[in-house]
C-alpha positions in Angstrom: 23.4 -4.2 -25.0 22.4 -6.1 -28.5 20.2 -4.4 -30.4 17.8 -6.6 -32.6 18.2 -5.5 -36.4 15.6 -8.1 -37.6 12.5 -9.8 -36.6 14.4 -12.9 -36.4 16.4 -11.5 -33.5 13.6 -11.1 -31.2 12.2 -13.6 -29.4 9.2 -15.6 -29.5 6.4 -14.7 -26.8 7.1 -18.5 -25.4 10.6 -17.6 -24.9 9.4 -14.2 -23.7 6.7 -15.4 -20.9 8.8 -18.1 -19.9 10.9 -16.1 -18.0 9.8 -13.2 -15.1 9.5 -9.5 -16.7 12.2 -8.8 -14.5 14.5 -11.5 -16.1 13.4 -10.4 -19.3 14.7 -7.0 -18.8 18.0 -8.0 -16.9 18.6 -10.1 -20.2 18.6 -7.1 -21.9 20.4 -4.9 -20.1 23.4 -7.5 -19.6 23.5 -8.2 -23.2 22.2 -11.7 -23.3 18.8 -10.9 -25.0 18.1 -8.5 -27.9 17.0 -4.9 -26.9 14.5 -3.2 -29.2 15.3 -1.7 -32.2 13.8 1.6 -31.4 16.6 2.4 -28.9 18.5 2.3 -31.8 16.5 4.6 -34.2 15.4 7.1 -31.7 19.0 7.3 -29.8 18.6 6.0 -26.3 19.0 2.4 -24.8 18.1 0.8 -21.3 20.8 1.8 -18.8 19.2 0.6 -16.0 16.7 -1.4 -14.3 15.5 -3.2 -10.9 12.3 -4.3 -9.7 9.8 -1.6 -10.4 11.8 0.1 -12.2 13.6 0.4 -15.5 15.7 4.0 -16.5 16.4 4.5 -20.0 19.6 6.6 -21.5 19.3 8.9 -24.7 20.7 12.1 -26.3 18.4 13.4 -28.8 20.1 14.5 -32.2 19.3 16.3 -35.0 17.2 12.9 -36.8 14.8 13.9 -33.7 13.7 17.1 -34.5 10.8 18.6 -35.7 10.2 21.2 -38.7 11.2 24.0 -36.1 14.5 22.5 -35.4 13.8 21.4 -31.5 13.4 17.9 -30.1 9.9 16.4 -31.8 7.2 15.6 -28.8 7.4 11.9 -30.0 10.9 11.8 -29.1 9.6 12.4 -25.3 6.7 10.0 -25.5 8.6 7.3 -27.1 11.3 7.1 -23.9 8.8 7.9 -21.6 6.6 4.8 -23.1 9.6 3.0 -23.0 11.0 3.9 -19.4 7.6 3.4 -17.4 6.0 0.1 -19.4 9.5 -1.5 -18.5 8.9 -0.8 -15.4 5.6 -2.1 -15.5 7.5 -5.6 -17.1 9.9 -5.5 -14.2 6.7 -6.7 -12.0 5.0 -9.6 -14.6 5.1 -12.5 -13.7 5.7 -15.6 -16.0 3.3 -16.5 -18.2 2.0 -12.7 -18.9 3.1 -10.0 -20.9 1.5 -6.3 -20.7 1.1 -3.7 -23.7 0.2 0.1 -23.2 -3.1 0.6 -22.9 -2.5 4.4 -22.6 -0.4 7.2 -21.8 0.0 10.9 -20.8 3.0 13.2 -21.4 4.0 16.6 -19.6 6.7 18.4 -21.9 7.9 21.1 -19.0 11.0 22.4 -21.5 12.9 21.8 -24.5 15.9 19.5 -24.4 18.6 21.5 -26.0 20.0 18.7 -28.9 23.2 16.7 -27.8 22.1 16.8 -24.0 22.2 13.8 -22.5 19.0 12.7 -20.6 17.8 9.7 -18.1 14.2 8.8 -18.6 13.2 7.0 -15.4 9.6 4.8 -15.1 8.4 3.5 -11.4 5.7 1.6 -10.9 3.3 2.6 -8.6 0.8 -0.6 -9.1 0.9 -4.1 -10.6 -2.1 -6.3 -10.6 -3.0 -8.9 -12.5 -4.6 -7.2 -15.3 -3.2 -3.5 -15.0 0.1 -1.9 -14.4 0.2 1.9 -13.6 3.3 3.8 -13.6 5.0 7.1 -13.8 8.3 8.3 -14.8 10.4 11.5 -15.9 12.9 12.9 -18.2 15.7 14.6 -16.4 19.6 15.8 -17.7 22.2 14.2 -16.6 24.6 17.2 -15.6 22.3 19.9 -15.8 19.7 17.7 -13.5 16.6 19.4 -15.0 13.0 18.2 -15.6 12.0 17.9 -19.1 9.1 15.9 -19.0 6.7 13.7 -16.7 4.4 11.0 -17.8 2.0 8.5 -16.7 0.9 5.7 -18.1 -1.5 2.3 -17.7 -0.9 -0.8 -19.1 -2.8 -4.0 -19.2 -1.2 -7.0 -18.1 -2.4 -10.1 -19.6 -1.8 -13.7 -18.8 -0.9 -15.1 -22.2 -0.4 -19.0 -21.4 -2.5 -19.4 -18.1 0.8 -19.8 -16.2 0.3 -19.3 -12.4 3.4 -17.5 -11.4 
């Protein structure tokens, strides 16, 4: 995956709504679009995704941690946001984009630092204005559940483009 490293990397929103959210994210799995750079700051990158859903790859490190030493509740809610509004994309059509409206975040346990985790989002609806999803946090070898979320997003047609 490329990872932007300046606002000239990224594309424009024509480029962007020109293709299906699900192309969109394909493109950035494969490598042939620029992934965001907060995969890069907060240690996790898209590892996978299909349609209605997108699953997400990280290992928090020390950078991630709060004043107590364990893995800062932002870490969580920034892959979760991340895992289910990509897999929200995964189901816009061209011509729209979505943005979070809001979203909800369960922490169930502390992810021990250096453990690898997949963050997986699944849509549950897609309309034409909203997206609702949900997704988890789970370990890789140890298969535990860190975290849930939920999360609504507002899809909006930004070029009145009839898919």
């Amino acid at each position: 995956m490329t990872i932007a490293t300046s606002p000239a990397d990224l594309l424009s929103v024509e480029q962007i709504t020109a293709l299906s959210g699900l192309e969109f994210m394909q493109g950035i799995l494969e490598g042939r679009l620029p992934g965001p750079p907060i995969g890069a700051l907060m240690g996790y990158q898209l590892h996978e995704v299909s349609e209605g859903r997108a699953v997400f790859r990280g290992t928090p490190e020390f950078q991630v941690t709060n004043p107590m030493g364990t893995v800062h509740g932002g870490w969580y809610g920034t892959l979760l946001d991340s895992a289910m509004a990509c897999a929200v994309m995964t189901a816009v059509p061209k011509g729209s984009a979505y943005t979070t409206l809001e979203y909800k975040v369960n922490i169930l346990k502390p992810i021990p630092l250096g453990t690898t985790v997949d963050c997986t989002g699944t849509i549950d609806h897609v309309g034409r204005s909203t997206g609702v999803a949900h997704g988890e946090i789970r370990g890789i070898e140890d298969g535990k559940l860190y975290a849930t979320g939920s999360t609504t997003c507002i899809v909006m047609n930004v070029f009145g483009r009839k898919s």
